[in-house]
C-alpha positions in Angstrom: 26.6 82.6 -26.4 29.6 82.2 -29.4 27.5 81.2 -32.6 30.5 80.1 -33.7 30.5 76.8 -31.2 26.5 75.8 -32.5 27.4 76.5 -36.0 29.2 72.5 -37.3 32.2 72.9 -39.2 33.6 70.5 -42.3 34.5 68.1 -41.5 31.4 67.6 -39.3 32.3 65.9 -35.9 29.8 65.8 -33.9 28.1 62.3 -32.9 25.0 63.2 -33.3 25.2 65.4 -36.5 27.0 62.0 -38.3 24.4 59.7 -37.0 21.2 61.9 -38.5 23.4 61.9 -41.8 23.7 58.4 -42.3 20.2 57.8 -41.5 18.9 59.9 -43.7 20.8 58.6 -46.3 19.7 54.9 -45.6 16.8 56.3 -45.6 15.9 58.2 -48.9 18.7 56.7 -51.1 16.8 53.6 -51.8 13.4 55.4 -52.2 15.1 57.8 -54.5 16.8 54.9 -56.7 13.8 52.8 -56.8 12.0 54.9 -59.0 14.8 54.5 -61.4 15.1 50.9 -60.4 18.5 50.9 -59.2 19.3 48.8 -56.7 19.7 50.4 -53.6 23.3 49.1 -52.6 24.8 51.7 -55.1 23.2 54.4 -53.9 24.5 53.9 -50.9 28.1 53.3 -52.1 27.5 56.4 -54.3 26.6 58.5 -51.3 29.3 57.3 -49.1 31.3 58.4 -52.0 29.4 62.1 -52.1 30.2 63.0 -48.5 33.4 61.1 -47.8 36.7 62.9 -47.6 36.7 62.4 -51.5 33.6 63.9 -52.3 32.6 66.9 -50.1 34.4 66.4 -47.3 30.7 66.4 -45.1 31.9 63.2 -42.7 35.3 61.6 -42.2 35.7 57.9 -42.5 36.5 57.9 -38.7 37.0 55.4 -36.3 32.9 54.9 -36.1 32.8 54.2 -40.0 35.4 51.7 -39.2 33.3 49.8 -36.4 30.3 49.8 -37.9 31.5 49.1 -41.6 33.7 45.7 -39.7 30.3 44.9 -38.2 28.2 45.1 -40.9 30.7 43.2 -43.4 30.6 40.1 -40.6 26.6 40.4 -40.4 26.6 39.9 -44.0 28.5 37.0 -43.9 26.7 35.9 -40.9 23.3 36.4 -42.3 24.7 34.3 -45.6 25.7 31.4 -43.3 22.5 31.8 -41.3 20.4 31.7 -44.3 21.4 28.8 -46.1 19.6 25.8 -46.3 22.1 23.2 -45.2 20.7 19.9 -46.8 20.5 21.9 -50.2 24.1 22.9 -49.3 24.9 19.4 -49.0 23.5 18.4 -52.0 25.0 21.1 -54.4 28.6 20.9 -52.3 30.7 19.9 -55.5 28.8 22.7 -57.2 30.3 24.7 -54.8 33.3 23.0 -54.6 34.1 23.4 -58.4 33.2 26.6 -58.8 34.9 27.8 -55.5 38.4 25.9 -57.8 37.2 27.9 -61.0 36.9 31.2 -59.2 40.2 30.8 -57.9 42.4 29.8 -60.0 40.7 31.4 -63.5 41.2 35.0 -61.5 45.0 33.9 -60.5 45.9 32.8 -64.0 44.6 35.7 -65.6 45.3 38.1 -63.4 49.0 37.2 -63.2 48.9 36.9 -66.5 47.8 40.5 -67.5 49.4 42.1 -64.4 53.2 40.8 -65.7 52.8 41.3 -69.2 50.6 44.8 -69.3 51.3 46.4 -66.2 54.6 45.3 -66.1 54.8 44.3 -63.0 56.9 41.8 -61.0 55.7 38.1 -60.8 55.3 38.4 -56.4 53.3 41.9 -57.5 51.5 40.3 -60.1 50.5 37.5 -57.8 49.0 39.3 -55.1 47.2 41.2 -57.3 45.7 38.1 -58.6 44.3 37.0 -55.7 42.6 40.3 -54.8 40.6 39.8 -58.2 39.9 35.6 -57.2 38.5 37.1 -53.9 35.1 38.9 -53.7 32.8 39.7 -51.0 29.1 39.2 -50.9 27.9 43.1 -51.3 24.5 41.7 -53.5 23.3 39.4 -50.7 21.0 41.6 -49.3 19.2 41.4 -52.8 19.2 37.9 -52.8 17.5 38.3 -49.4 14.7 40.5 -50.1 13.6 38.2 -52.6 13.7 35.2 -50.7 15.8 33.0 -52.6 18.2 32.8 -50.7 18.1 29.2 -50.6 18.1 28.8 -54.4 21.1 26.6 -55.9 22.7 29.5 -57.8 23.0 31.1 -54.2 24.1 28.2 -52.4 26.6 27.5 -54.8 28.3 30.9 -55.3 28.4 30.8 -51.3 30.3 27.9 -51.0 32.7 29.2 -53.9 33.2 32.6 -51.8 34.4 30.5 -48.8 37.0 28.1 -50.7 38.5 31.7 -53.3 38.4 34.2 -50.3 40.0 31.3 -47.6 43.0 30.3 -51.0 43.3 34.5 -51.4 44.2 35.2 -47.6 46.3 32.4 -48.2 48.4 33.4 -50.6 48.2 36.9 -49.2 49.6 35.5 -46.1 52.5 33.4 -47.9 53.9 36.6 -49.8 53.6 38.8 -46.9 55.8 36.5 -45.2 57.6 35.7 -47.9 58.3 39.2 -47.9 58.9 39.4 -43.9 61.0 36.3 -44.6 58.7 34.1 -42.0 57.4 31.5 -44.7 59.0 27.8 -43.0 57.8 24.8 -42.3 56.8 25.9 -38.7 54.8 28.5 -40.3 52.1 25.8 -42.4 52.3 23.4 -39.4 51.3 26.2 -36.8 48.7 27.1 -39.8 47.2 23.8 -39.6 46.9 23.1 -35.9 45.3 26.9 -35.4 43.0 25.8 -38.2 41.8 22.4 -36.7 41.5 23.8 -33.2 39.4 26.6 -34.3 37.1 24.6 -36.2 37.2 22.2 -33.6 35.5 24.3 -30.9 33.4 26.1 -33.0 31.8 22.7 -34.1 31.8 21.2 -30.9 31.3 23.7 -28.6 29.0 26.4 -30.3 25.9 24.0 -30.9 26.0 23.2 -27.2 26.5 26.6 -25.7 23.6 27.6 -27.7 21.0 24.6 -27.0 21.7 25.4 -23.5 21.5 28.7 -23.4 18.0 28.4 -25.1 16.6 26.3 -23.0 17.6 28.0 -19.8 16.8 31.8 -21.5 14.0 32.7 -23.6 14.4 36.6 -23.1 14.0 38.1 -27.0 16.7 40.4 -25.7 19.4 38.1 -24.0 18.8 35.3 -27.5 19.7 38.2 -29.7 22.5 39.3 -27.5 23.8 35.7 -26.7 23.9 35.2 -30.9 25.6 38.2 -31.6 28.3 37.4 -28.8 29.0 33.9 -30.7 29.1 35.4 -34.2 32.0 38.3 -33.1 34.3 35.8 -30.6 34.0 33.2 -33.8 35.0 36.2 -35.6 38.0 37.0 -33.5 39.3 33.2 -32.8 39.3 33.4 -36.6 42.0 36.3 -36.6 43.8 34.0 -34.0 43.9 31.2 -36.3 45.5 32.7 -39.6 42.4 33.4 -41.0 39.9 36.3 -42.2 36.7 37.2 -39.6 34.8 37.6 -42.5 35.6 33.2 -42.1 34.4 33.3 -38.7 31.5 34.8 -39.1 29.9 32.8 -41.9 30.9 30.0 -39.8 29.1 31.1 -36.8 26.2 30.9 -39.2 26.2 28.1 -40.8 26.5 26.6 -37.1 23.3 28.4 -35.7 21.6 27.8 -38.3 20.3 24.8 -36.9 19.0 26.7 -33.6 17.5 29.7 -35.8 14.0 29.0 -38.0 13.9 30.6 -41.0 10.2 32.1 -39.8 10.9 33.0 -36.0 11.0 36.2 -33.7 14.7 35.7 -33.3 15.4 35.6 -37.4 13.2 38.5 -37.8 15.0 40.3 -35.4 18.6 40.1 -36.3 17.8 40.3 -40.3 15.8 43.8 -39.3 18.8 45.2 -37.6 21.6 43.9 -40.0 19.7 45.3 -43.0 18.4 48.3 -41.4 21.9 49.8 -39.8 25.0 47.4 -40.0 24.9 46.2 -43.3 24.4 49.9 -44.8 26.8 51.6 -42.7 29.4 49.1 -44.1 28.3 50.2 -47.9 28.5 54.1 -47.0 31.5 53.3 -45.4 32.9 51.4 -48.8 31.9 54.6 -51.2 34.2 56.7 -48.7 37.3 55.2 -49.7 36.7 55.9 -53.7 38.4 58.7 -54.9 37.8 59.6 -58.1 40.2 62.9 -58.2 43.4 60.4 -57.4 42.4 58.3 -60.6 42.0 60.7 -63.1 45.0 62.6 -61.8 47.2 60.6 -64.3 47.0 58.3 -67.6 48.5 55.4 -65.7 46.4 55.6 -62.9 43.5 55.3 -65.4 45.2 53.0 -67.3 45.3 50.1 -64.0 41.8 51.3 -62.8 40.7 50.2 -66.1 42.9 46.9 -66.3 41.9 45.9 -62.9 38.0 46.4 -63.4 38.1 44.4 -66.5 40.3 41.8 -65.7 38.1 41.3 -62.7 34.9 41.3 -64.2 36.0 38.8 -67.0 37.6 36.6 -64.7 34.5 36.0 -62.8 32.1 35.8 -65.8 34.7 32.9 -67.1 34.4 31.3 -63.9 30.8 31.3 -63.6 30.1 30.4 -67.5 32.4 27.0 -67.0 30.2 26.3 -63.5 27.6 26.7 -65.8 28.3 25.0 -68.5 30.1 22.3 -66.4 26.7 21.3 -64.4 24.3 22.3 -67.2 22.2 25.0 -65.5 20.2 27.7 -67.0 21.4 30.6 -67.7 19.5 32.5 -65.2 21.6 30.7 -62.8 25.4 32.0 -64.2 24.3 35.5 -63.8 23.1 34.8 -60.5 26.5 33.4 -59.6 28.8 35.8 -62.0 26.5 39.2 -59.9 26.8 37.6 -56.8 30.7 36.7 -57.6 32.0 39.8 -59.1 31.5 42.5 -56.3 35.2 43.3 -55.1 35.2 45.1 -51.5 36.6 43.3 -48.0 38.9 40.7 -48.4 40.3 43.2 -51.9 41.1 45.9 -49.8 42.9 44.1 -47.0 45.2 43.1 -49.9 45.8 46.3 -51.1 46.6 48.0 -47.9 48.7 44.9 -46.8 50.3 45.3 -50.3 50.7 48.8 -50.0 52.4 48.8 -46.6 54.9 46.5 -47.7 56.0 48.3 -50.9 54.6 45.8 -53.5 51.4 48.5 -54.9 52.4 51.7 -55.2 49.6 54.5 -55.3 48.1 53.8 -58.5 47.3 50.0 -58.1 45.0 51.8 -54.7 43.1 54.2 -56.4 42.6 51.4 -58.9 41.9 49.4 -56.4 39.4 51.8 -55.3 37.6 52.2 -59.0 37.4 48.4 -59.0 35.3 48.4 -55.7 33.1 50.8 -57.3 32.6 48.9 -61.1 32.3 45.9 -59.7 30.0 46.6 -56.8 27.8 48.2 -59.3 27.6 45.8 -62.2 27.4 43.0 -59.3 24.1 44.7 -58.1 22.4 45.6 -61.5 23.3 41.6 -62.8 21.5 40.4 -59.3 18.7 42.2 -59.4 17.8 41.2 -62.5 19.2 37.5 -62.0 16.6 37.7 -58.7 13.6 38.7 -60.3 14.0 36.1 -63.3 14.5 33.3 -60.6 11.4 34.6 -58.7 9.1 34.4 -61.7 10.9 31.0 -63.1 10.5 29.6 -59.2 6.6 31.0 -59.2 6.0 29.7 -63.0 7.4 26.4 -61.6 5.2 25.8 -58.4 2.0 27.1 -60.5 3.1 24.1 -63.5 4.3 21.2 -61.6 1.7 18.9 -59.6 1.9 19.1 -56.5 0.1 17.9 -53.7 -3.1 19.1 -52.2 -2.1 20.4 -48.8 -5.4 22.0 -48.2 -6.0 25.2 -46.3 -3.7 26.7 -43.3 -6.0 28.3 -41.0 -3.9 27.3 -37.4 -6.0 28.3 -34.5 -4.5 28.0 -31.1 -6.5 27.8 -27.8 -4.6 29.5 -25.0 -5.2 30.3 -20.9 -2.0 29.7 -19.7 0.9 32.0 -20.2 3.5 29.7 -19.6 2.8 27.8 -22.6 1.4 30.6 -25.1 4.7 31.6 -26.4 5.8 27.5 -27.1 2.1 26.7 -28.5 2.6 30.1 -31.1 6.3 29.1 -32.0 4.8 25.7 -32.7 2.3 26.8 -34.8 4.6 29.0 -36.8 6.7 26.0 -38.0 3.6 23.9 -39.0 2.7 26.7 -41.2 3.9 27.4 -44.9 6.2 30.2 -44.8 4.9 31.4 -48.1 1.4 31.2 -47.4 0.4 34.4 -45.9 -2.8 33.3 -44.0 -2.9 34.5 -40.4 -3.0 32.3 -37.4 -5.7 32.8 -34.7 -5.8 32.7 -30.9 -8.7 32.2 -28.9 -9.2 32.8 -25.6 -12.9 31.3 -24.0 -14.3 32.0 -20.9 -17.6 30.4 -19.5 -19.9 30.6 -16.5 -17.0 28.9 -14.2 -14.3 31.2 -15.2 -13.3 33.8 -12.7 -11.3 35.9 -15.2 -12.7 39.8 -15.6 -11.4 40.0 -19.1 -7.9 41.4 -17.8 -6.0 38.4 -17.9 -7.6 37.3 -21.5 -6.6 40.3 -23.3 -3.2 40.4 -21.8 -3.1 36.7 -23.6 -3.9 37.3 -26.4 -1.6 40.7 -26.7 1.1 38.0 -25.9 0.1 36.1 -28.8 -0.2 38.7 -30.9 3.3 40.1 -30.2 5.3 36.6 -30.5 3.4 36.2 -33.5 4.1 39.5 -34.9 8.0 39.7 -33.9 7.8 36.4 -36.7 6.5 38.8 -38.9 3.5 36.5 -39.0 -0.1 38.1 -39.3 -2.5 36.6 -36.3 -6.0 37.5 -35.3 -7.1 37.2 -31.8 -10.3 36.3 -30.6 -11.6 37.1 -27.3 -14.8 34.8 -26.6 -17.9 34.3 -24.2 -19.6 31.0 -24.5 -21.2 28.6 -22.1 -18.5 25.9 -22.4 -15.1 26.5 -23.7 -15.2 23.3 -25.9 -18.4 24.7 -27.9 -16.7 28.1 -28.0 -13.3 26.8 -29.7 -15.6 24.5 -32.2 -18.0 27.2 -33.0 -15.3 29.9 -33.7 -13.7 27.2 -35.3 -16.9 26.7 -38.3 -17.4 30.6 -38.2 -13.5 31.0 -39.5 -13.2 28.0 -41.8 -10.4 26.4 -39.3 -8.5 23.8 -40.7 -6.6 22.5 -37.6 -6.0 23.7 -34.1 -3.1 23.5 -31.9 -3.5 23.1 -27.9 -1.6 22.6 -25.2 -1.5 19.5 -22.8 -3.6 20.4 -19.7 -2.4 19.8 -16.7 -4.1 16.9 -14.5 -6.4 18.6 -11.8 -6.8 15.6 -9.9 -6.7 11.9 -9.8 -9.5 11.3 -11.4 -9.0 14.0 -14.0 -7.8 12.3 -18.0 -5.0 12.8 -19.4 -6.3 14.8 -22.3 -8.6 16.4 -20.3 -12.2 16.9 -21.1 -12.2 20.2 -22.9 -9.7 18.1 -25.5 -11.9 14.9 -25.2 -15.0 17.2 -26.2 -12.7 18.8 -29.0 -11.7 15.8 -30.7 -15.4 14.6 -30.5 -17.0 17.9 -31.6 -14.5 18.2 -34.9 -13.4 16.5 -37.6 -10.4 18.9 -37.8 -6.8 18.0 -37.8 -5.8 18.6 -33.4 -2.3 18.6 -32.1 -2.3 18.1 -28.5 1.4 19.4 -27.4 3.3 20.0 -24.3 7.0 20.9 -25.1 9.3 21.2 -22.1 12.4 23.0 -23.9 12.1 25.5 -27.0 11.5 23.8 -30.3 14.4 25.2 -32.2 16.2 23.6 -30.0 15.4 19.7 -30.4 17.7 17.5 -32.4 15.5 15.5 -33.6 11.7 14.5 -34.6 10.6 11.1 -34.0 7.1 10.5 -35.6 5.5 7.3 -35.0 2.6 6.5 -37.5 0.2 3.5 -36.8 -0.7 1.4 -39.7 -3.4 2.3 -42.2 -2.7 5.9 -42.0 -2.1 6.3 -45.3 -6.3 6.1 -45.8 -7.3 8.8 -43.5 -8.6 11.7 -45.3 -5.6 14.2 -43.1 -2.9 11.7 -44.3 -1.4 14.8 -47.0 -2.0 17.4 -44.8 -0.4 16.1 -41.5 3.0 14.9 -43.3 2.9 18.5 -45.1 2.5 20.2 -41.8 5.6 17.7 -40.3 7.4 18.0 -43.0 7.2 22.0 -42.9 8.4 21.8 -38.8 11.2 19.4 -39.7 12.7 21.9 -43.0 12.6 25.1 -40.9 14.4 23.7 -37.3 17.0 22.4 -39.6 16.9 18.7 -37.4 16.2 15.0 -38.6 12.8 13.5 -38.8 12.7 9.5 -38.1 9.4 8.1 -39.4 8.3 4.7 -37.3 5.6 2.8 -39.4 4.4 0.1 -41.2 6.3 -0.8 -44.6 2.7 0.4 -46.5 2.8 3.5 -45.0 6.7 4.1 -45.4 6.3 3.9 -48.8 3.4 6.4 -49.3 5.1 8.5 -47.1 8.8 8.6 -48.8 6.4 9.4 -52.1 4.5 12.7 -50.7 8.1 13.5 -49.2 9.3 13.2 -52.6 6.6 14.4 -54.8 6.4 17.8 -52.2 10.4 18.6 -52.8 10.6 19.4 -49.0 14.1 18.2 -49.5 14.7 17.5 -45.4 16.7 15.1 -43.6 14.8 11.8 -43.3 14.5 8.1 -41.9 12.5 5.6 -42.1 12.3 2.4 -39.0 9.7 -0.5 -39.6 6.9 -0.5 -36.9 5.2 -3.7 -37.8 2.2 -3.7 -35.0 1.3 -0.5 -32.4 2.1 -3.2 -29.8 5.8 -2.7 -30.4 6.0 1.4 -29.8 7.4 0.1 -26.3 10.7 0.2 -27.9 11.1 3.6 -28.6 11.8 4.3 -24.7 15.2 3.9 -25.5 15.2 6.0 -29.0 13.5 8.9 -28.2 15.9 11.4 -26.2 15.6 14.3 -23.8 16.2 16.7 -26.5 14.0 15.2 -29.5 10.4 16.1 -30.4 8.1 13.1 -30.2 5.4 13.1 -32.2 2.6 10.5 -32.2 -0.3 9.8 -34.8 -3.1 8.6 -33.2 -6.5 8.4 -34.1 -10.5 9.3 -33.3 -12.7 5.9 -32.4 -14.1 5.8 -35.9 -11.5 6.4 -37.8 -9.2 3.2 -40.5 -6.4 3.5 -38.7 -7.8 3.4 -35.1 -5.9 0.5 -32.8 -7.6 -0.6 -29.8 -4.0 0.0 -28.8 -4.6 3.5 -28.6 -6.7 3.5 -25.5 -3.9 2.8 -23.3 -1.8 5.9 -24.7 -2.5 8.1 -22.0 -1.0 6.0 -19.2 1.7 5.0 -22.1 2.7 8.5 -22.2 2.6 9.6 -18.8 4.5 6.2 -17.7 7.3 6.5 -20.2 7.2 10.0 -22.0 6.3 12.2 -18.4 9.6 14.3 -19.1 9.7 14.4 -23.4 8.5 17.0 -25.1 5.6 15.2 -27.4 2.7 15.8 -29.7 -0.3 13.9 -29.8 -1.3 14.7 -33.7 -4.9 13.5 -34.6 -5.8 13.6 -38.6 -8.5 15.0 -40.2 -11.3 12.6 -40.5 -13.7 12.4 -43.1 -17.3 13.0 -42.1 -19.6 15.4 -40.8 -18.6 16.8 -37.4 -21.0 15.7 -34.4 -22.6 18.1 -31.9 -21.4 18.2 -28.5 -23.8 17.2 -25.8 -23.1 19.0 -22.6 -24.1 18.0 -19.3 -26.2 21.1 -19.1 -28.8 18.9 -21.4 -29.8 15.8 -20.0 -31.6 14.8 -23.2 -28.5 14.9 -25.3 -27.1 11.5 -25.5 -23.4 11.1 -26.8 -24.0 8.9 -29.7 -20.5 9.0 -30.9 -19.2 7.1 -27.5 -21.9 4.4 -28.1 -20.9 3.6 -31.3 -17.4 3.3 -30.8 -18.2 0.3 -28.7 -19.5 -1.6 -31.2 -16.5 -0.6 -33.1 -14.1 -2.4 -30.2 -16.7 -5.7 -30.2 -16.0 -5.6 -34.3 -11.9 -4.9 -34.0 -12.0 -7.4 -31.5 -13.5 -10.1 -33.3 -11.9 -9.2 -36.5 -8.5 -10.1 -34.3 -10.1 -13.3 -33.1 -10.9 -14.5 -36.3 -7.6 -13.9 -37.5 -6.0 -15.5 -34.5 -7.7 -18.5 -35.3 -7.1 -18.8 -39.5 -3.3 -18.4 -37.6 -3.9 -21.5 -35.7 -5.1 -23.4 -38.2 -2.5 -23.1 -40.5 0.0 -23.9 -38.7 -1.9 -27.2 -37.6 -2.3 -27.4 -41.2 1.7 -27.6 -41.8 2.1 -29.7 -38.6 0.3 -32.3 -40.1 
């Protein structure tokens, strides 16, 4: 055996040798930097720089570097697209509008500025130049993630501003390249345009239907994550088609499939875990290999632009964001969240610079400037983020602590399950009812009794289901495995021994004629508890429904579950990203616009007028194949309880047999009843009795009013 062929030579070329070095670095760079509190995106750009061809020559930036870097700068811009909340986006849009116009043109008319009169440079050189300072990539995002505001207004707004400078830079990058090519006519800007407006024509149209069907006809983990990642790299690459930049593409994929991605889901969970674990990093190692420090300092001038181009940069975006600033009046933890996120110079920069270079306009000092920019810039950017994040965090937590908001009570979510085929919709369900930033688990029980046949096998293997759906969310559940001598009393007993505050089941399916529609483990439920109980039986993936339709029966506004079911709506509605319709009476609509309001759930919302119950015939023709229905009903002996609400069952199964509904009951006020089981004979069900006399009192209550009707109109008649 030659030693010589074992022992790896520099540069080291061997596959596996590379892929152990870069995962040790991702590994230990930001555990070594956190101690020093540095954020962990320059340690990775400072160790791409160590063992790149600049440094000790350990790795090459090969053809891998190239790959993974490309995928990990469009799963950044993916991931920014994918986590932005698009009603806030909406709202702050001429935040982001203006401050896209600032970043633009302040860069440009300073840049040019400097680059003619200091560098001494020629106005075409001095333009493009310019544009590679207005254009900056997001290299801080991943900050900005891990502190979970990614949603903030600062964020949101420095997003939309990256879109508008980066889209004008490749622009004007595009016009001088030509220019210089001699290709810049009027068929060049009209076959601009039409590529534009086709692209963004299919990816509009076409994407959100691709992707609704696809859900609803796949719900392998693997195939969704696959199936997303496909859309994300061919809008990426119809992007190049169209004149534009990928990075484009890819935030545009996102901000598309952001409706069909929860924020709090197994899919999310999954494609954030691999983009920050391996794509995202590979891109910043891949970014410290091109700095070469030895090219710089090789010469006065070379120094001399590195340190024009880093300061010119950096001031150009700190202009920018102080006039957004001082333009919409924000705080000022706000302009250093958009100047950090702003100011980091990597993608669309160096496909200036090398475009630049290639046609003769930079010559080699302008790209190891270029180079020393990336590096200032991306450093500054991080340190200004990190501590713009962790001021918003404790303003954001000093803010929900002061204001008075609403009592939302407790979020103990327990789900009932036996059959698989509905365990993973009933534990996706009850991930959107639940606060993402309340950390209390949810629970699954699983009851068997004297009837049941079940050995214990096929429990546990349902509740390991659970479990795993549940934990791919990165949501903490307990599972309960339980013996009792009816399933009902097992559900309600577990239910007082873990201070449950609602419970989500599924819609059984009818044994036989004779058999209810709720069935009689439900029907024994919603008599044993007081509890809030969604009944549900979805047909296609909940991420997947355009829209919620809630119907709410008048007087609802008094039950003592009123907050806590329109918190738990609400919550459902802001994480699918659809539109909730709220049918009601006009008391209710307006108690429900004011928890809406006082809550700041800041989702899409409508309100119809639903006079009387009688008249929820009509929304047979509103509610669609694709929409959630959700109706409020009500126990026997609750205010809002409609004698209406006895014919529900055949209702629903006459008119709703194919929808995908919830039957939501509130929490009532009182002291929960005991169950009587046939096993008893001396137990009486009290609760049933009384509800007649209920029905005789409703029903005379209607007849007297009928009549006070009657008389006044005899009254104006005569």
């Amino acid at each position: 055996m030659n030693i010589e062929n074992i022992i790896p030579t520099l540069p080291f070329t061997n596959p596996v040798l590379i892929f152990f070095i870069v995962l040790t670095i991702i590994l230990f760079a930001p555990l070594l930097l956190n101690r020093f509190r540095i954020p962990h995106i320059i340690g990775l750009i400072i160790a791409g720089m160590i063992i790149g061809p600049h440094g000790f020559g350990l790795l090459e930036r090969d053809s891998s570097f190239q790959i993974f870097g490309n995928v990990g700068l469009l799963y950044l811009m993916f991931l920014a697209g994918l986590e932005m909340d698009i009603n806030d986006f909406k709202k702050n849009k001429t935040q982001g509008i203006v401050f896209g116009l600032y970043t633009f043109f302040i860069p440009m008319i300073l840049g040019t500025t400097i680059s003619y009169y200091t560098l001494h440079f020629n106005l075409e050189t001095s333009i493009l130049l310019a544009s590679m300072y207005a254009s900056h990539t997001l290299v801080a995002y991943p900050i900005v993630s891990r502190y979970g505001i990614s949603r903030a207004t600062s964020v949101t707004t420095t997003i939309a501003g990256t879109i508008i400078t980066v889209l004008g830079a490749l622009i004007i990058l595009a016009v001088i390249a030509g220019m210089q090519q001699g290709e810049i006519n009027e068929i060049f800007w009209i076959r601009l345009l039409i590529s534009i407006t086709i692209y963004c024509t299919i990816i509009i149209y076409s994407f959100p239907r691709i992707t609704r069907w696809f859900f609803k006809k796949y719900d392998d983990n693997v195939s969704q994550y696959i199936f997303v990642l496909a859309l994300v790299f061919s809008a990426s690459f119809m992007a190049q088609l169209a004149g534009l930049e990928a990075i484009i593409g890819a935030f545009f994929a996102g901000v598309v499939l952001n409706r069909f991605i929860p924020a709090v889901s197994p899919l999310m969970n999954r494609i954030e875990f691999v983009g920050n674990a391996l794509f995202i990093p590979y891109f910043l190692i891949g970014v410290g290999m091109l700095i070469n420090l030895h090219g710089v300092f090789s010469s006065t001038e070379a120094i001399i632009v590195a340190i024009n181009m880093s300061i010119v940069a950096t001031a150009s975006k700190w202009i920018a964001a102080w006039f957004t600033q001082k333009t919409f009046k924000l705080p000022k933890v706000d302009r250093n969240m958009i100047f950090g996120l702003s100011n980091a110079q990597a993608a669309a920069t160096l496909a200036a610079v090398l475009i630049g270079y290639d046609l003769g306009l930079f010559n080699s000092n302008v790209l190891n400037g270029t180079v020393i920019m990336i590096l200032v810039t991306c450093t500054i950017s991080s340190f200004v983020t990190e501590k713009a994040a962790r001021e918003l965090v404790t303003k954001q937590q000093q803010d929900d602590y002061l204001k008075d908001k609403i009592d939302t009570g407790e979020e103990r979510i327990l789900i009932p399950i036996a059959n698989p085929d509905t365990i993973e919709n009933l534990v996706n369900l009850a991930i959107l009812l639940k606060n993402p930033k309340k950390k209390t688990p949810l629970y699954a029980i699983n009851v068997t009794d004297d009837k049941s046949q079940d050995n214990g096998f096929n429990a546990k293997n349902a509740l390991q289901k659970a479990a795993k759906i549940a934990s791919s969310a990165d949501v903490e559940m307990e599972t309960i495995a339980r013996y009792d001598m009816n399933i009902a009393s097992g559900i309600i007993h577990t239910m007082k021994e873990k201070n449950i505050s609602e419970i989500v089941i599924g819609l059984h399916h009818k044994a036989n004629i004779v058999d209810s529609f709720f069935g009689t483990k439900t029907e024994s439920l919603l008599k044993g508890t007081n509890k809030m109980v969604a009944i549900t039986k979805c047909t296609i993936p909940v991420n997947t429904v355009t829209r919620i339709v809630i119907a709410v029966p008048e007087k609802a506004e008094f039950e003592t579950g009123f907050v806590k079911w329109v918190d738990r709506v609400a919550n459902m509605v802001k994480q699918v990203g659809c539109r909730a319709i709220f049918y009601a009476h006009p008391n209710t609509i307006i108690q429900l616009k004011a928890i809406l309001r006082k809550g700041k759930y800041n989702i899409r919302n409508e309100f119809e007028i639903l006079d009387n119950w009688e008249d929820i015939l009509m929304l047979t023709g509103i509610v669609l194949q694709d929409d959630l229905f959700i109706i409020v009903s009500a126990r026997h002996t609750s205010v809002s309880y409609n004698t209406e609400f006895d014919k529900l069952p055949s209702f629903l199964s006459k008119y709703f047999a194919g929808n995908n509904i919830v039957v939501l009951y509130p929490e009532q006020f009182g002291k929960e009843s005991q169950l009587s089981f046939f096993s008893d004979p001396r137990s009486m069900d009290v609760q049933r009795d009384y509800t007649r006399f209920i029905g005789l009192r409703l029903f005379l209550e209607n007849l007297l009013k009928k009549k006070k009707r009657w008389g006044h109109r005899n009254q104006k008649k005569g």
